[in-house]
C-alpha positions as CSV (number, residue, x, y, z in Angstrom):
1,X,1.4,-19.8,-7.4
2,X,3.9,-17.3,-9.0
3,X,2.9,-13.4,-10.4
4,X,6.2,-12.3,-12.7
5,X,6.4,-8.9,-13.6
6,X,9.5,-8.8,-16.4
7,X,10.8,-5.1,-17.0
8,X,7.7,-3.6,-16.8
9,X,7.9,0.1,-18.1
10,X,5.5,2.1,-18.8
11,X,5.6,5.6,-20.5
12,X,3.5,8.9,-21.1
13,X,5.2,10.5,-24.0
14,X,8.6,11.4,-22.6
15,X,7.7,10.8,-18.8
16,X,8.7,7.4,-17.2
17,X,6.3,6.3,-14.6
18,X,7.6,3.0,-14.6
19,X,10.8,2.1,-15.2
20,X,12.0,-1.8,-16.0
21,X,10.5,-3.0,-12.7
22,X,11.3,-6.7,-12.7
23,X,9.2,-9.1,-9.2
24,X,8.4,-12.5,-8.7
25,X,5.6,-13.0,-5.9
26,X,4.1,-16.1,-4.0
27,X,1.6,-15.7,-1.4
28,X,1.3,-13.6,0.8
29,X,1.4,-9.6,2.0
30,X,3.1,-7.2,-0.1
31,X,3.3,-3.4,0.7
32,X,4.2,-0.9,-2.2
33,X,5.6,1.8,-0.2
34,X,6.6,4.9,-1.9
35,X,5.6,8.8,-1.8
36,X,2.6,10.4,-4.0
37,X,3.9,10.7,-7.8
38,X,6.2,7.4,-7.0
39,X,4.2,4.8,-9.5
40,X,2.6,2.8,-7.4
41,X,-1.0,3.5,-9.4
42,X,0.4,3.2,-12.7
43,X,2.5,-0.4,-11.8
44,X,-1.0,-1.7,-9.9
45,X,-2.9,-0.6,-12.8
46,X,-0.6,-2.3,-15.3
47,X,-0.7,-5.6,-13.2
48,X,-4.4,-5.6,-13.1
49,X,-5.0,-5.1,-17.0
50,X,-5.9,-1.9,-17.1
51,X,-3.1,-0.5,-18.5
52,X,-0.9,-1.8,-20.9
53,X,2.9,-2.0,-20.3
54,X,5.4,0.3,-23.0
55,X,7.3,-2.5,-22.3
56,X,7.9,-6.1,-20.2
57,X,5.5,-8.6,-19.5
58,X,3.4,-9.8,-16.6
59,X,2.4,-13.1,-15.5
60,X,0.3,-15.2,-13.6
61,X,1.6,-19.0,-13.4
62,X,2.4,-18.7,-17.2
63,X,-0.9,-16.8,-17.8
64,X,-0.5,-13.2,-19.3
65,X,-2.1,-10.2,-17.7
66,X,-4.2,-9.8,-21.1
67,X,-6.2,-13.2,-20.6
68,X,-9.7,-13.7,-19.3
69,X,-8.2,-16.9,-16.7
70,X,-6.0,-14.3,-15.7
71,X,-8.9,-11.3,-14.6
72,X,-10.5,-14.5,-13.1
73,X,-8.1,-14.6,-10.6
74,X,-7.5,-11.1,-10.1
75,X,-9.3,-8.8,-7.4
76,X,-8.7,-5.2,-7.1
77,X,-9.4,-2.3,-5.1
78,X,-8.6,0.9,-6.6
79,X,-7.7,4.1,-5.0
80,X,-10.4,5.9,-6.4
81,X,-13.5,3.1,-5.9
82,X,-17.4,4.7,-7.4
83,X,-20.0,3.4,-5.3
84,X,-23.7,3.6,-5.5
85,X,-24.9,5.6,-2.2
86,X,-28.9,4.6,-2.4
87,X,-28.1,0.7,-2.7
88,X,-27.6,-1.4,0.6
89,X,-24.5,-3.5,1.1
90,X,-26.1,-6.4,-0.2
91,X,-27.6,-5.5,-3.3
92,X,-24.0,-3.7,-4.0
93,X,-22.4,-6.8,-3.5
94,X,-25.0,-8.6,-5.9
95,X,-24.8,-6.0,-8.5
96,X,-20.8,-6.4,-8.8
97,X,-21.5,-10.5,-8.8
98,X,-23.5,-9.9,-11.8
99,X,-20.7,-8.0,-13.1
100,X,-18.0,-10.7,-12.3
101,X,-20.7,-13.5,-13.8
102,X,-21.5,-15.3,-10.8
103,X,-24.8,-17.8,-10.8
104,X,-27.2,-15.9,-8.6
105,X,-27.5,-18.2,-6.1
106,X,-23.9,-18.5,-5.6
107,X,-23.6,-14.6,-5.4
108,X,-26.3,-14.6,-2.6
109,X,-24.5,-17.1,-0.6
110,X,-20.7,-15.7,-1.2
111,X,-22.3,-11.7,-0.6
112,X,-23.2,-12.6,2.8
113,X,-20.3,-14.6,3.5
114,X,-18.0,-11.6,2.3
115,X,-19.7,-9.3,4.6
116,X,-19.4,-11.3,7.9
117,X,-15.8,-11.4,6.7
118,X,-15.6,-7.7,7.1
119,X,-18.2,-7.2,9.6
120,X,-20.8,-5.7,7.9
121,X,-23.2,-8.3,8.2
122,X,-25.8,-6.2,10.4
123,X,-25.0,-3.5,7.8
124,X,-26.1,-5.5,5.0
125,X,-29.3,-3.8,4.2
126,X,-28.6,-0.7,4.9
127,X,-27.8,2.3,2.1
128,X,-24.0,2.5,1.7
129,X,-24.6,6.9,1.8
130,X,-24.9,6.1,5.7
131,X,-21.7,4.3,6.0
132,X,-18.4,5.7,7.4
133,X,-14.9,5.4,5.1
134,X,-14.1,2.4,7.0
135,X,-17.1,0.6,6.3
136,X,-16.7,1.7,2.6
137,X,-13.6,0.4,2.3
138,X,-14.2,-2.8,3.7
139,X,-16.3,-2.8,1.4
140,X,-14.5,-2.4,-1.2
141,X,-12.3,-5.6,0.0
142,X,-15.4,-7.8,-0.1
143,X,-16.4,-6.9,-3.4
144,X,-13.1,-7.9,-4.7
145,X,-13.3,-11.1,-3.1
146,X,-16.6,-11.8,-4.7
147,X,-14.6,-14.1,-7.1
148,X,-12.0,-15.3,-4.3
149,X,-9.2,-14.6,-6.8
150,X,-5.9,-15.7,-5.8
151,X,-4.3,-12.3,-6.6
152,X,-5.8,-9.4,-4.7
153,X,-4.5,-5.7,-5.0
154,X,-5.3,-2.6,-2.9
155,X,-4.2,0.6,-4.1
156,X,-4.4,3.1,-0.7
157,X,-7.2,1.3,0.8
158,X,-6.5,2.9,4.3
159,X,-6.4,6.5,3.1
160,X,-8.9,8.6,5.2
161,X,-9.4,6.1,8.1
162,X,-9.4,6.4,11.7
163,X,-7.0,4.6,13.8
164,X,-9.5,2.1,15.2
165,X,-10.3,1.5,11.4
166,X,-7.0,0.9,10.0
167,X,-6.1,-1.6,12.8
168,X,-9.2,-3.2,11.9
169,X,-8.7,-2.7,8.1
170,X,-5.1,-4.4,8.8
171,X,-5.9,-7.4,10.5
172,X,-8.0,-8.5,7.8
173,X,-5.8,-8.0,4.8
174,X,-3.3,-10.0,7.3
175,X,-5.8,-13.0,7.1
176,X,-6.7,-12.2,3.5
177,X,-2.9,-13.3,2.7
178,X,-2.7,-16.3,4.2
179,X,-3.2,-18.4,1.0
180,X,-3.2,-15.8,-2.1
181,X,-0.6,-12.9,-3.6
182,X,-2.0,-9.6,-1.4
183,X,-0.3,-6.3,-2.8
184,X,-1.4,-3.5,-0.7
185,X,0.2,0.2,-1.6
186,X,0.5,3.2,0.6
187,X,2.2,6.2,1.9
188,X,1.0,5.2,5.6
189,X,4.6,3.9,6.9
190,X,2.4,1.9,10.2
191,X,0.0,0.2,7.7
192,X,2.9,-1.4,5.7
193,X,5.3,-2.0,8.8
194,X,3.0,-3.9,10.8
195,X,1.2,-6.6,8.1
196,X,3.6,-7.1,5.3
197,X,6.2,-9.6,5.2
198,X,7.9,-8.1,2.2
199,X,8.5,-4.6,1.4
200,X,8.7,-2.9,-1.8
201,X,9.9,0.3,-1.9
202,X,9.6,2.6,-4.9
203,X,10.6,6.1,-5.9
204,X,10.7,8.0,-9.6
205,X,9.4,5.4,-10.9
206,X,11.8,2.1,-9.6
207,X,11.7,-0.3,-7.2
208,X,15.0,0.3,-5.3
209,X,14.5,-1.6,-2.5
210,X,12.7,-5.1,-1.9
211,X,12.9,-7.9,1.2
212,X,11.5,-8.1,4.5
213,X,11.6,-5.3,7.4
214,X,14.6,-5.9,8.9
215,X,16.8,-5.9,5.4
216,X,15.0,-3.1,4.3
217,X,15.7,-1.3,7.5
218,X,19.7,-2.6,7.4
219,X,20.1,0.1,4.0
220,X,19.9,2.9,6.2
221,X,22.1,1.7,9.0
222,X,24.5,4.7,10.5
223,X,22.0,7.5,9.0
224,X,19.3,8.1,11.8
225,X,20.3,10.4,14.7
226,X,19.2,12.0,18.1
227,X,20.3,14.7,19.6
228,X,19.5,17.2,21.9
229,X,20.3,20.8,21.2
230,X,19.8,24.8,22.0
231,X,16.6,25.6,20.4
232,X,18.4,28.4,17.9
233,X,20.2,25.5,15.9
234,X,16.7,23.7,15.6
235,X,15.9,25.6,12.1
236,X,19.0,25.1,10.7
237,X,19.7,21.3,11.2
238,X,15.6,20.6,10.1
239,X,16.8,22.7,6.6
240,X,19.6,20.5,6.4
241,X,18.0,17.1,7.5
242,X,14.7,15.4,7.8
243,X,13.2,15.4,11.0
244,X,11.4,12.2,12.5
245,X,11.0,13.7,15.6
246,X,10.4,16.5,17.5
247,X,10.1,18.0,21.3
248,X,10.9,20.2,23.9
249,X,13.4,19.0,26.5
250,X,13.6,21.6,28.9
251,X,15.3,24.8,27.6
252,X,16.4,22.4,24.7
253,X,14.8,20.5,21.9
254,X,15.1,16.6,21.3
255,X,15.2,15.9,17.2
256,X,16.0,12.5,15.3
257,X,17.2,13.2,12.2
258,X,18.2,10.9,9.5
259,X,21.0,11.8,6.7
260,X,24.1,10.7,5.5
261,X,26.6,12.9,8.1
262,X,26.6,13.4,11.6
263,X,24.0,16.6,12.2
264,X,25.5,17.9,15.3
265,X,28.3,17.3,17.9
266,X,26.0,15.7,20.5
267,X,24.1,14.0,18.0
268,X,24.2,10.0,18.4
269,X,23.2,6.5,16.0
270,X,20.1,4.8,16.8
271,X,18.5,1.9,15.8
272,X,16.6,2.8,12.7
273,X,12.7,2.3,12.0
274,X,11.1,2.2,9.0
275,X,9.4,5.5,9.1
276,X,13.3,6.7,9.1
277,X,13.7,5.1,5.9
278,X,11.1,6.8,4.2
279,X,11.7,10.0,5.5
280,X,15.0,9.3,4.3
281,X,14.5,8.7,0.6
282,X,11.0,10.8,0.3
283,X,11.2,14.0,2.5
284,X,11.2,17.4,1.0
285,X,14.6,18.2,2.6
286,X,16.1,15.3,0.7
287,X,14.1,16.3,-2.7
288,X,16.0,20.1,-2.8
């Protein structure tokens, strides 16, 4: 089970928002992690068939995006996901089956099963208008298992959640990839850090960094820094650097700061963390 994407681009007159993006994955959990703006919509859009590349090709097993056996295998969550607010759970889930061509009987049988999967099996009857955004969204995962494709995508599907809901949310996209391709995208650095054994990270349209935590992590060796200093140097080093980090020590203030030069005097290495990473290539500070 292979998904190629060859040099993907893809343009809107003279803006890039993707640029030559070339990625070969196999099973598993994916995060796209990049800052609003980044991409990340337009490349998961592209790879589900709903937009067409400029230029490049993708793939599935030899199968172009384009091809019905391809949309067969293909489930998709998008950022922006309409749902219909007087119709229970159930009847939702029937009325994308339909949609997806499912017998009736086996889009009975698969509906229910999907919604024990999430945990919305005492909810099934019930109008989706009373439902939190957590129990929307897993929602939204079931539906897009209706067909159990072997490629699933999830465009910022734990935007808005609590954290009880994300941990929840988390631990069953970690199952979901156990045997299919799971590309999950966000800007919420915990969601990506804990379930994903690859990490893409993309910015102005390229992927600049791809692997597993700790190599990702490894790029911004000798960058993130702690220090504890007079509170009238606080402004000035937070201009100058991105701040992870932040407290009151006393008469002092404690700050890790990532950035390519020693901030201060007193200031010290640590071990870095992936939330230092993106602060490093996406913060404001680093943008001016």
């Amino acid at each position: 089970m292979e998904l190629t994407l060859d040099r993907v681009t893809k343009h809107y007159g003279s803006k890039i928002a993707c640029d030559r993006i070339s990625l070969t994955l196999h099973p598993g959990v994916y995060g796209l992690l990049g800052a609003n703006g980044a991409g990340k919509t337009t490349l998961m859009r592209m790879m589900c068939g709903v937009l067409v590349p400029t230029f490049g090709s993708i793939t599935y097993d030899g199968i172009d995006v384009s091809c019905e056996d391809y949309r067969d295998a293909l489930g998709y969550l998008p950022q922006e996901f309409g749902y219909y607010p007087e119709f229970s759970a159930l009847d939702f889930m029937l009325y994308i089956a339909t949609l997806k061509g499912i017998p009736k009987l086996r889009a009975r049988e698969k509906a229910r099963e999907l919604l024990e999967l999430v945990s919305l099996e005492k909810e099934a009857k019930k109008k989706i208008k009373t439902f939190s955004g957590g129990m929307k969204q897993r929602l939204g995962v079931a539906q897009s298992m209706l067909n159990d494709p072997k490629i699933l995508i999830l465009d910022e599907p734990t935007a808005g959640l609590d954290p009880k809901e994300r941990v929840r949310f988390r631990n069953l996209i970690s199952r979901l990839g156990a045997d299919r391709i799971v590309l999950l995208s966000t800007h919420i650095v915990s969601d990506v850090e804990h379930i994903a054994g690859t990490i893409l990270v993309m910015k102005d349209g390229r992927l600049i960094h791809q692997g597993a935590l700790e190599e990702i992590i490894r790029t911004i060796e000798g960058r993130v820094w702690e220090c504890i200093v007079p509170q009238a140097l606080v402004d000035s080093l937070c201009e100058r650097y991105p701040a992870i980090n932040m407290r009151q020590e006393g008469k002092d203030v404690f700050l890790r700061l990532v950035g390519d030069e020693k901030p201060c005097d007193s200031a010290i290495a640590v071990q870095a963390a992936l939330e230092d990473l993106y602060l490093y290539y996406f913060s404001e500070v680093n943008a001016k």
